[in-house]
C-alpha positions as CSV (number, residue, x, y, z in Angstrom):
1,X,48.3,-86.2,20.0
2,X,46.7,-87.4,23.3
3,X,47.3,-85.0,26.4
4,X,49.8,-85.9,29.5
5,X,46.2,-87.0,31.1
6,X,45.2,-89.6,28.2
7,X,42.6,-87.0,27.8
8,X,41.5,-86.2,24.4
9,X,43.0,-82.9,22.7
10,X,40.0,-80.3,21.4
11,X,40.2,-77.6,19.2
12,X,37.5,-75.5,18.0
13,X,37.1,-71.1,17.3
14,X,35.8,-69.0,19.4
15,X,32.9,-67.8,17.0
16,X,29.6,-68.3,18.6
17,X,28.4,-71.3,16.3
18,X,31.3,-72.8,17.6
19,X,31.4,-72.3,21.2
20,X,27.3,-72.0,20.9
21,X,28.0,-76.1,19.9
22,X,30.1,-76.9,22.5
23,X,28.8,-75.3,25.3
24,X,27.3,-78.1,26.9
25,X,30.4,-80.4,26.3
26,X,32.9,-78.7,27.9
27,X,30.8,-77.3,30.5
28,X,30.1,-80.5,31.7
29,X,26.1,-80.2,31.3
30,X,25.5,-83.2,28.6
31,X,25.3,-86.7,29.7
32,X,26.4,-89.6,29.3
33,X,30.0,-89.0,28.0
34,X,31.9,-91.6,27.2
35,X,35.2,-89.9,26.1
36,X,37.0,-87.5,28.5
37,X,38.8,-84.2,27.0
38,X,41.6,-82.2,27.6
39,X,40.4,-78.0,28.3
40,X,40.0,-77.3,24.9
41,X,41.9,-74.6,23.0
42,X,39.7,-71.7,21.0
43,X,41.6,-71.1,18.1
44,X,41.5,-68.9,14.9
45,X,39.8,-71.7,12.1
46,X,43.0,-71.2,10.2
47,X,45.1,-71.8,12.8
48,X,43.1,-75.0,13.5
49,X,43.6,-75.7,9.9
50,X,47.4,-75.5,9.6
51,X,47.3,-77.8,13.2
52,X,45.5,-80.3,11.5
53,X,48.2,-80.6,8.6
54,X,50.6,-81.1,11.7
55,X,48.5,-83.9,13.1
56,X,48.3,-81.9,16.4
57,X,44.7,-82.3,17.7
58,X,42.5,-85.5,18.5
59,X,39.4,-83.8,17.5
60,X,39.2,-80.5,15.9
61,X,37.1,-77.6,14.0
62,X,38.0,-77.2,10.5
63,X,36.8,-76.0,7.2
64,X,36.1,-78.1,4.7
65,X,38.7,-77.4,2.8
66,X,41.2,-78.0,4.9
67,X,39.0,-81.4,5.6
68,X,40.4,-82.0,1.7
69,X,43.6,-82.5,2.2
70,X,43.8,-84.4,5.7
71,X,41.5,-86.9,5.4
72,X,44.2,-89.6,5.5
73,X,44.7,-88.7,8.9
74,X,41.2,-87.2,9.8
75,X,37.4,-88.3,9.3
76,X,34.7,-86.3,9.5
77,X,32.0,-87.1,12.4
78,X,28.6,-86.5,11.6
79,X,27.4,-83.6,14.4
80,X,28.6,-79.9,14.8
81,X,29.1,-79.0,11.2
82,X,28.4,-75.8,9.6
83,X,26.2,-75.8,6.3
84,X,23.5,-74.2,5.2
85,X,21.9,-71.9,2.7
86,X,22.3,-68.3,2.7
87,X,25.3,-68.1,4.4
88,X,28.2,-68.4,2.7
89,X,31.8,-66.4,2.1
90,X,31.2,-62.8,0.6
91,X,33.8,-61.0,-1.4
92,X,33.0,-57.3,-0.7
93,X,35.1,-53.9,-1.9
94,X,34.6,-50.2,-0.6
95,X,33.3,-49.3,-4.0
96,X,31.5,-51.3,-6.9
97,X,34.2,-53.5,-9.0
98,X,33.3,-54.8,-12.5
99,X,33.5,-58.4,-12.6
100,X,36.1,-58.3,-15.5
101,X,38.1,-56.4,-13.3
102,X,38.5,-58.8,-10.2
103,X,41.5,-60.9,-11.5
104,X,43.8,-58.0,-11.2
105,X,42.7,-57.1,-8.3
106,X,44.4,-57.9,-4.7
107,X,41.9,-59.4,-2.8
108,X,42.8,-60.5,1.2
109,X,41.6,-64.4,2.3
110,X,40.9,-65.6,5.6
111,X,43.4,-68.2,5.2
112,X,45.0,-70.7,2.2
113,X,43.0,-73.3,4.0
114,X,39.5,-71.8,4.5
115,X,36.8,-72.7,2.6
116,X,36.3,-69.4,1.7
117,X,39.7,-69.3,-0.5
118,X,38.3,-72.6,-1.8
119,X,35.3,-70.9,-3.2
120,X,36.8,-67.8,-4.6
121,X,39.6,-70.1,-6.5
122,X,37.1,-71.8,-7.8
123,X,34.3,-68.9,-8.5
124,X,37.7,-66.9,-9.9
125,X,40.2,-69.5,-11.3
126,X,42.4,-67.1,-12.8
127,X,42.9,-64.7,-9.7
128,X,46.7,-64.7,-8.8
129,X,46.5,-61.7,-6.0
130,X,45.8,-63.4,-2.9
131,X,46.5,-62.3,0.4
132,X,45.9,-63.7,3.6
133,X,45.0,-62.5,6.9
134,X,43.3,-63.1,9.8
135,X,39.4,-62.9,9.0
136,X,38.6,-59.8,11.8
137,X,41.4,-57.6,9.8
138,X,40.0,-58.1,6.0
139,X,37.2,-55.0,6.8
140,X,40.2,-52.5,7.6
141,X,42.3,-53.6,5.2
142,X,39.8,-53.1,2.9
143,X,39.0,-49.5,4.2
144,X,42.3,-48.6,4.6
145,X,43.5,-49.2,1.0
146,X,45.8,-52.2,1.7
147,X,43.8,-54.9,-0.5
148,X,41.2,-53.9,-2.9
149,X,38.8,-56.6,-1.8
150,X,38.5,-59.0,0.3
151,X,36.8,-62.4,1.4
152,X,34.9,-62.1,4.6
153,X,33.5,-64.6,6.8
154,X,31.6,-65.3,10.9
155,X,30.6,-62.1,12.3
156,X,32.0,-59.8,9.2
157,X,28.8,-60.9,7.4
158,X,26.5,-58.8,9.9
159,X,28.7,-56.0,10.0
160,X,30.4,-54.7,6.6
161,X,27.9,-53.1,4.9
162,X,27.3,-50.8,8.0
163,X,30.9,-49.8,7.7
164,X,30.5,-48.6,4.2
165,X,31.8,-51.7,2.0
166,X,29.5,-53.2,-1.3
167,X,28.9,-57.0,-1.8
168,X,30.5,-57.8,-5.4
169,X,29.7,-61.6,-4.7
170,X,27.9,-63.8,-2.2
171,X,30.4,-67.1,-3.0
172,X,27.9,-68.8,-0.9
173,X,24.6,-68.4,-3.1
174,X,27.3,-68.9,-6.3
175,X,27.5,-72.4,-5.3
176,X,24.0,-72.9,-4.1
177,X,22.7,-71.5,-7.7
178,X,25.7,-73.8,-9.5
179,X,25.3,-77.0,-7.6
180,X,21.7,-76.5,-6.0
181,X,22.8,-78.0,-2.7
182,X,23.7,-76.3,0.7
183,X,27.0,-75.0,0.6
184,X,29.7,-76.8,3.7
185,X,31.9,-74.1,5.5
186,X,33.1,-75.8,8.8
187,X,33.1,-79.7,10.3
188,X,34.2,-81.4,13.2
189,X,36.9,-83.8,12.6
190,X,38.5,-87.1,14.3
191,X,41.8,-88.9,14.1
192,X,41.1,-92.5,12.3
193,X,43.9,-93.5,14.6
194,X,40.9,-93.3,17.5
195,X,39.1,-95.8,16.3
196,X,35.3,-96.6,15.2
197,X,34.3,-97.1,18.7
198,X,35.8,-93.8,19.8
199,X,35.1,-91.5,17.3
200,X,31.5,-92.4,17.4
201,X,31.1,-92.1,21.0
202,X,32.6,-88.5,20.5
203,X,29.8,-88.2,17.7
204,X,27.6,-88.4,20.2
205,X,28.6,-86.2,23.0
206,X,29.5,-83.4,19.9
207,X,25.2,-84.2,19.0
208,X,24.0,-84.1,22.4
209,X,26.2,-81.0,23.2
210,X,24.2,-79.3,20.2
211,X,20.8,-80.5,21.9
212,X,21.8,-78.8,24.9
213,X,22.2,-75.5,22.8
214,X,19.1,-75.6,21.0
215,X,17.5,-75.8,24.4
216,X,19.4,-73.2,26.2
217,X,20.3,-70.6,24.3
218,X,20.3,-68.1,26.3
219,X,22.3,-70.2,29.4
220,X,24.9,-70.4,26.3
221,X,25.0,-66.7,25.9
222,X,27.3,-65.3,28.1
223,X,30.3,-67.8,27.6
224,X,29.5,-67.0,23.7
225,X,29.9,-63.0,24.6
226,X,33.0,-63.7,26.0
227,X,34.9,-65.5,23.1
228,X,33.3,-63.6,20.7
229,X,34.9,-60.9,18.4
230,X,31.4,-58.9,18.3
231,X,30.0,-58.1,21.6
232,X,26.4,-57.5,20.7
233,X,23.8,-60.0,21.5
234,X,21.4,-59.4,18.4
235,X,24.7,-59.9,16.2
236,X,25.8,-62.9,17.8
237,X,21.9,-65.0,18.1
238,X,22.1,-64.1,13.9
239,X,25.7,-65.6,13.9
240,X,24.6,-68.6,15.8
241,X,20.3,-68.9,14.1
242,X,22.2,-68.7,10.2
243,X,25.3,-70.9,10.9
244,X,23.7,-73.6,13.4
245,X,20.8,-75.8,12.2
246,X,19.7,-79.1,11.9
247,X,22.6,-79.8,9.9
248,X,24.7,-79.6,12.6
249,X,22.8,-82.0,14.7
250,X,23.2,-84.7,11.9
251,X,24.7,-84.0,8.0
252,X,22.5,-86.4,6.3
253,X,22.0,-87.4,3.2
254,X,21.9,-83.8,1.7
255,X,24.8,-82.7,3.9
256,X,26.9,-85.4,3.2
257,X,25.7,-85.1,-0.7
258,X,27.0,-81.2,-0.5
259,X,30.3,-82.2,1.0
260,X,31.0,-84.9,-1.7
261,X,30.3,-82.3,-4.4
262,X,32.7,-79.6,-2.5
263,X,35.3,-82.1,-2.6
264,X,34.7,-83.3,-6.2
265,X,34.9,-79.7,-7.3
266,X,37.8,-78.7,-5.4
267,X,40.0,-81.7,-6.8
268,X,38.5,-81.2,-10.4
269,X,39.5,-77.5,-10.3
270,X,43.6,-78.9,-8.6
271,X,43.1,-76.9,-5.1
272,X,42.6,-80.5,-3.6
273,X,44.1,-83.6,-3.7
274,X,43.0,-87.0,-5.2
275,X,42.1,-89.2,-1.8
276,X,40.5,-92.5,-1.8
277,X,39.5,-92.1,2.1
278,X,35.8,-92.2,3.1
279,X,34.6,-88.9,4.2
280,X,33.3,-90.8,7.6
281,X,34.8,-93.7,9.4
C-alpha cells in the first residue's frame, strides 16, 4: 500500500543485521536511488510477517517462511537476505531433555510464521504443544517454568547459555547436515504489483545499502545500539558478522538453491502451500 506521498512503504526489525543492512538507505548515504521511501517502520519479524498476509507493505523483512505462503502477492529480491551456516534457530531448555521426550513437551515459538517454527515442525512433525511469543520473552519463559522449551532466535543465540539454559538442538546445523546447503532465515520481499522495473531498482539500492555497511561498520553502530534489544557492542558486531555475509549482497546460485529446497520441504511436510510463482520476479 503506497503512502499519502506515493512514497514507497518499508518494513524491516530492528535487529542489527537488519538495521546494520539498511543503514545506508534510509540514512540517505547510498547513491543513486532511484525509488523514494516512506520512513520506514522497525517491526517485530512476526509482526512483519502477519502484515505481509495483509498485503500492508511495499517492501518488507520477512522470514522465509512466511515468504511461503505470500508469494502470490510478494517476490523475493535478491540483496539483504539472511542465510548462512552456523546460524540457525536453537531449541534450548533449562535442563537436558531426552529427545523422545520433546513431543510432549510445551515448547514457546517466535511466531507461527517464522522460520524457526518452520524448522522445528519439520525437525519434530509430531509436536502438538506450541506456543508463541515474542522472540525476547522465550529465555524467561523458559526460566520461569511457563514453557518447558523454547525456540530462540537474533540476539538470544549469544546470550542463553550464560543465563543457565542447555542447547537440545541447533535446527540450523539439522538442516545443514540433512540438506547440505546453507539454511535461509530472513529475505527482503517486493510486491509483483511494482513491477520488474521497480523492484529491481529497489534491488539495487537494498545491495548498495549493504555495501555501505560492510564499509562502515562502525558509522552503522550507534543507530544499530539504539534499535537493538542487546546493548553490548561485542554482542551486537557477532549478531551482525554471523547473520550478514555475502549472501546478503547477492543469494546466488547456492542461496537461491537453499531457498528452493526450504520451500520444497516445507510444502512436502503441509506447513506450506502448493504455489506455482517464481521465487524472483
Amino acid at each position: 500500500m503506497l503512502p499519502m506521498n506515493g512514497n514507497l512503504s518499508l518494513g524491516f526489525s530492528p535487529c542489527p543485521n537488519d538495521t546494520f543492512i539498511f543503514y545506508g538507505l534510509v540514512h540517505g548515504l547510498v547513491a543513486p536511488v532511484e525509488v523514494a521511501f516512506a520512513e520506514p517502520v522497525l517491526e517485530d519479524v512476526e509482526k512483519l510477517n502477519l502484515w505481509a498476509m495483509a498485503k500492508k507493505l511495499d517492501v518488507t523483512k520477512l522470514s522465509f517462511h512466511a515468504l511461503g505462503h505470500v508469494l502470490d502477492e510478494y517476490c523475493l529480491l535478491s540483496a539483504g537476505s539472511a542465510l548462512g551456516r552456523g546460524c540457525g534457530p536453537l531449541l534450548v531448555a533449562a535442563s537436558e531433555i531426552p529427545p523422545g521426550e520433546l513431543r510432549e513437551m510445551t515448547i514457546a515459538i517466535p511466531g507461527k510464521l517464522t522460520t524457526a517454527a518452520m524448522l522445528l515442525q519439520m525437525f519434530l512433525p509430531d509436536g502438538q504443544r506450541l506456543v508463541e511469543m515474542r522472540f525476547d520473552r522465550i529465555i524467561g519463559a523458559i526460566k520461569d517454568g511457563q514453557v518447558d522449551a523454547g525456540v530462540i532466535i537474533h540476539e538470544s543465540r549469544f546470550t542463553y547459555a550464560e543465563q543457565g539454559l542447555f542447547c537440545l538442538q541447533d535446527l540450523g546445523r539439522w538442516w545443514e547436515q540433512s540438506t547440505g546447503l546453507p539454511i535461509p532465515l530472513g529475505c527482503i520481499a517486493a510486491r509483483r504489483s511494482l513491477g520488474r522495473d521497480r523492484i529491481a531498482a529497489i534491488d539495487r539500492a537494498i545491495r548498495a545499502s549493504v555495501a555501505y555497511g560492510f564499509a562502515h561498520p562502525d558509522g552503522c553502530l550507534p543507530y544499530i545500539r539504539s534499535k537493538s534489544q542487546e546493548l553490548e557492542a561485542g554482542i551486537v558486531r557477532s549478531h551482525i558478522r554471523l547473520y550478514v555475509n555475502e549472501f546478503s549482497r547477492d543469494l546466488g546460485e547456492e542461496g537461491i538453491a537453499a531457498i528452493e529446497a526450504f520451500m520444497a520441504r516445507g510444502r512436502r511436510a503441509g506447513v506450506l502451500p502448493e504455489s506455482r510463482m517464481e521465487l524472483l520476479l
